[in-house]
N, C-alpha and C positions, 0 to 999 in steps of 0.2 A: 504493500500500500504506500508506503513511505518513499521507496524507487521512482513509483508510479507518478507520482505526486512530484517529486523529483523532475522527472522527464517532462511531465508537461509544463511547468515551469520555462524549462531549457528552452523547448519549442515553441510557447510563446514568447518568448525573451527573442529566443532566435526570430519568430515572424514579424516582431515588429523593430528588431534592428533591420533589416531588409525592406521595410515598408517603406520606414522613416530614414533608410539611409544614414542612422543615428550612431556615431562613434561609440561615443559612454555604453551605448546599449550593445556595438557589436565587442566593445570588450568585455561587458559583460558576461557575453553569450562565450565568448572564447574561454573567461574564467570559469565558468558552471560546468562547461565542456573537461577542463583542464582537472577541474575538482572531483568531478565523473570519475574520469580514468582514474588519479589518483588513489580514490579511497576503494577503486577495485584490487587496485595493485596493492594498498598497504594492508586488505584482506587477506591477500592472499599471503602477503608477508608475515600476518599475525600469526595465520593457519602452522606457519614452517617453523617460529622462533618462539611461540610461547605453550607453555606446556602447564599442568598439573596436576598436584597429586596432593593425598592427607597428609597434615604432620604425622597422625599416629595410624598405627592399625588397630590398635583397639580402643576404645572408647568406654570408660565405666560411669555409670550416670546412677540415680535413685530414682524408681518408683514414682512418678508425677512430676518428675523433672525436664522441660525442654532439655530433650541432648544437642547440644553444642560440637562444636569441635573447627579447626582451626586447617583451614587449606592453603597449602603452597603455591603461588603463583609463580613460574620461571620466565621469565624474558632473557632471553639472547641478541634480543636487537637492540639499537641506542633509543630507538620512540618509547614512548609511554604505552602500556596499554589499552587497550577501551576497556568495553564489555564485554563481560564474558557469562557465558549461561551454561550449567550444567544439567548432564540429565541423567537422574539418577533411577535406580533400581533398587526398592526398599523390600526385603524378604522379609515377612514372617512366617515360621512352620512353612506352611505347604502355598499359601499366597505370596504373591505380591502387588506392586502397583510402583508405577512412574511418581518421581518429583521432578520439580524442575527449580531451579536455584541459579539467582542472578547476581555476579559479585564486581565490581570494578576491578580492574589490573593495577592501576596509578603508575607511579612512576617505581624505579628502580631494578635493579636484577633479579630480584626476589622478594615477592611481598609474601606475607602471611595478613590472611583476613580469616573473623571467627565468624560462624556460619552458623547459624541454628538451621536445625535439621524437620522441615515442615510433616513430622511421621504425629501419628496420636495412638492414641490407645494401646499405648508400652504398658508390659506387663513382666512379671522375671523371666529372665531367660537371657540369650544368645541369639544377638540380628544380625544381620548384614544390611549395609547401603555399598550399594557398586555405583560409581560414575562410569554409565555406558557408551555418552557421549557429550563431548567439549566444543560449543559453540563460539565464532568469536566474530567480533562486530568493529566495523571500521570506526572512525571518529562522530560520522553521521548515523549510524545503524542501518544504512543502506544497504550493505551485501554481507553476508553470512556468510562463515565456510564452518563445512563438518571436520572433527577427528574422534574418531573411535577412540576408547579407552575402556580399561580394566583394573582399575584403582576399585581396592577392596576395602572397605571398614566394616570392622564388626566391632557390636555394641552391645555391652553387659548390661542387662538392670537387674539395679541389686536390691533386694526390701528395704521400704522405710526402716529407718531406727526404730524400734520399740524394745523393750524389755519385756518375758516373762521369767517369772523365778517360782520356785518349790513353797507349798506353801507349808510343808515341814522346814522350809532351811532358814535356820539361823544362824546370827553375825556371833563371832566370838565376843565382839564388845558390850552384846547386851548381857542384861543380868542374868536372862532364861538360861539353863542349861540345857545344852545340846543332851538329846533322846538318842539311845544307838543306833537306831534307824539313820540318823541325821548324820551319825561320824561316820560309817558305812556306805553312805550313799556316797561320799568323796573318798576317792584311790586315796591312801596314805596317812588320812587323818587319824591322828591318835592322839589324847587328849594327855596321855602321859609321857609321852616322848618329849622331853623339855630341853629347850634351846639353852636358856641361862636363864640366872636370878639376876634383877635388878631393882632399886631403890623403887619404891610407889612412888608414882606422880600425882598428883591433885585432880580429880576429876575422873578417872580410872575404877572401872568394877573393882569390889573386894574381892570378888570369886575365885581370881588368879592368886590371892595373895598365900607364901609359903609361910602358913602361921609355925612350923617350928623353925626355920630359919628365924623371920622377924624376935619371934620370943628370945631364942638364944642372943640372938643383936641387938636385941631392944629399939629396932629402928622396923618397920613396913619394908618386905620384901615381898617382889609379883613374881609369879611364874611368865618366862615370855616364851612360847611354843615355835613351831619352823611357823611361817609365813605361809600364809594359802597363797600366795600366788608359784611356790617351789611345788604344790601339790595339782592333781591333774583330775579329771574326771573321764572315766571310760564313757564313751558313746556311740554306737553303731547304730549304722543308718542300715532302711531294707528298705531303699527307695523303687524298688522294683515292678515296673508297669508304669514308671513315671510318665515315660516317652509317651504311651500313649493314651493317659487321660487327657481333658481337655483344659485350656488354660487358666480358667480360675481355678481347676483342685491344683494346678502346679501353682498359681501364686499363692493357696493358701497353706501347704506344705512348703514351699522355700519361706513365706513370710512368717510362718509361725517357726521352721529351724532356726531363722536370723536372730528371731525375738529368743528363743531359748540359748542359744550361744551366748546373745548379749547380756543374757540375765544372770546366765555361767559365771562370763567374765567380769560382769560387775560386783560378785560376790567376794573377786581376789583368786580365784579357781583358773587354771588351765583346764583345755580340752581337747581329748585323745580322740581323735575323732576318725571312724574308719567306716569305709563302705566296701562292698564286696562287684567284680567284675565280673562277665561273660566266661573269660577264661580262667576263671579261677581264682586271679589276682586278687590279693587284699590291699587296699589303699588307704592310707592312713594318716594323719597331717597331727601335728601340733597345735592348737591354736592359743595364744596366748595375748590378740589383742583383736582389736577391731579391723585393724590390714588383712591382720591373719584369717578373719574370718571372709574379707573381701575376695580376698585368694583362694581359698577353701573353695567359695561359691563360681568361682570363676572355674575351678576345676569340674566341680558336678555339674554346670553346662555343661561343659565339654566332653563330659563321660556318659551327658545323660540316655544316649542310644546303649550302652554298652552296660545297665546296671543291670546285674545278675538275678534271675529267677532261681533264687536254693532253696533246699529242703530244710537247711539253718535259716528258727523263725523266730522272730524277738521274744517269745518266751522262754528260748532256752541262750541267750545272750547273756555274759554276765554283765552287771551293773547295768548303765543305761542304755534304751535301744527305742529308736524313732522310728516309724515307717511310712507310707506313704500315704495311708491314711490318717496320718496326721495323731497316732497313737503314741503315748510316750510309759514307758515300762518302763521300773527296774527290779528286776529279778522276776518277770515276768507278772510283777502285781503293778496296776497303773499308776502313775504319781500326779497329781492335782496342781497344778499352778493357778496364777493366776494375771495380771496385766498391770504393769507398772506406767 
């Protein structure tokens, strides 16, 4: 339309320098002419010298978050950029669907410009957007040239933050004493295994205190125990038939894992956390913070074709074990949380 529009301009310019025999006008029509070619030729020159691609290949985002992410512009020639338009390929599961995304080049060898990504209804898992095709546009937007392309991103979303925690577990700071159930449910806790004595501080439960120490020193001595954050909690996943339920049960078993991990780790606890594979393989991560658990989920995407249908079922698991409907046992009796 814009060509179009272009040209008959050119055409009357050109018919009435010819009528009127009018200088200004046939230089005119010479310049329009000149600027014509021009912006075909520096289309084509766009086509050859500028290129693009993602900063990253992977992109991690949250749950309701526009994902963003940040595109590389290359120029190899001394001019500026124009416009540029990409045209993307957004997969989810088994669909997809086109976007289209408009970004300036500006000037320099190399620009980065941040891009939100026009996708909606994310949910957890593992996407791709491909740029399938790289459009570029003269100074006027008069002629267009194509280049194919194969620039892959894929993009994690990972659950809101929430917490759920044990509504048996208790903090060693309160007064309540911990139930056996409650030292048992955590690998390594032992109430008697004692780290050292130390002088009471002001503010501090009595419950710790070493009443025959203190008597023979006539001064307040505490028991101080190892740290729960050296101790770990077992928990096995039997996420099996994840692949193929539909994707609200899969965001409400990753959202309610996220929330259990975090509620893990806010206790002072690590978590041994293992899941079992196709061929047999047992997989098993550390997790000890909140990275750690971003990482963790980034790997059960990517496993999640391959999680193992066994005859090993969370009732006979020791300590804790989650499965895919969203059940959480330990020692095959259920345990109650609740939402922080």
């Amino acid at each position: 339309m814009k060509k179009t529009l272009y040209l008959l301009v050119l055409a009357v310019t050109w018919y009435l320098a010819a009528m009127y025999r009018s200088v200004p006008l046939m230089a005119l029509t010479v310049t329009e002419v000149l600027l014509f070619v021009g912006m075909f030729l520096l289309s084509l020159s766009f086509l050859r010298l500028i290129d693009v691609d993602f900063d990253k290949k992977l992109l991690l985002c949250r749950k309701g978050e526009d994902p963003t992410c940040d595109i590389h512009i290359r120029n190899r020639g001394i001019l500026p950029a124009g416009v540029i338009r990409l045209q993307l390929r957004y997969t989810v599961e088994d669909r997809s669907r086109r976007l289209q995304v408009h970004v300036l080049g500006g000037t320099g060898l190399q620009v980065c410009r941040n891009v939100r990504l026009p996708v909606d209804k994310m949910h957890c898992g593992l996407f791709s957007v491909q740029v399938e095709k790289m459009y570029v546009y003269d100074y006027l937007t008069l002629f267009r040239r194509k280049k194919k392309r194969k620039e892959l991103l894929q993009i994690a979303v990972l659950p809101k933050e929430r917490l759920l925690t044990f509504q048996e577990m208790t903090s060693r700071g309160q007064e309540m004493p911990l139930t056996d159930r409650d030292s048992a449910l955590f690998a390594g806790t032992n109430m008697d295994e004692i780290r050292q004595l130390r002088e009471h501080q002001e503010g501090e439960p009595y419950r710790f205190i070493h009443w025959k120490q203190s008597a023979r020193l006539d001064q307040l001595y505490v028991k101080e125990f190892y740290r729960a954050g050296e101790e770990t909690v077992s928990l096995t996943l039997f996420p099996e038939g994840l692949s193929e339920r539909s994707w609200q049960e899969k965001d409400t078993f990753y959202e309610t894992l996220y929330s259990l991990l975090l509620g893990i780790l806010e206790k002072g606890f690590g978590v041994d956390a293992s899941f079992y594979l196709k061929e047999g393989e047992r997989s098993s991560r550390i997790l000890r913070d909140k990275n750690d658990c971003d990482t963790f989920f980034l790997l059960l995407y990517q496993t999640e074709e391959k999680f193992a249908h066994s005859a090993w079922r969370p009732e006979m698991a020791d300590g804790l074990s989650f499965d895919a409907g969203c059940h959480l046992l330990y020692h095959g009796e259920e345990v109650g949380w609740y939402e922080l």
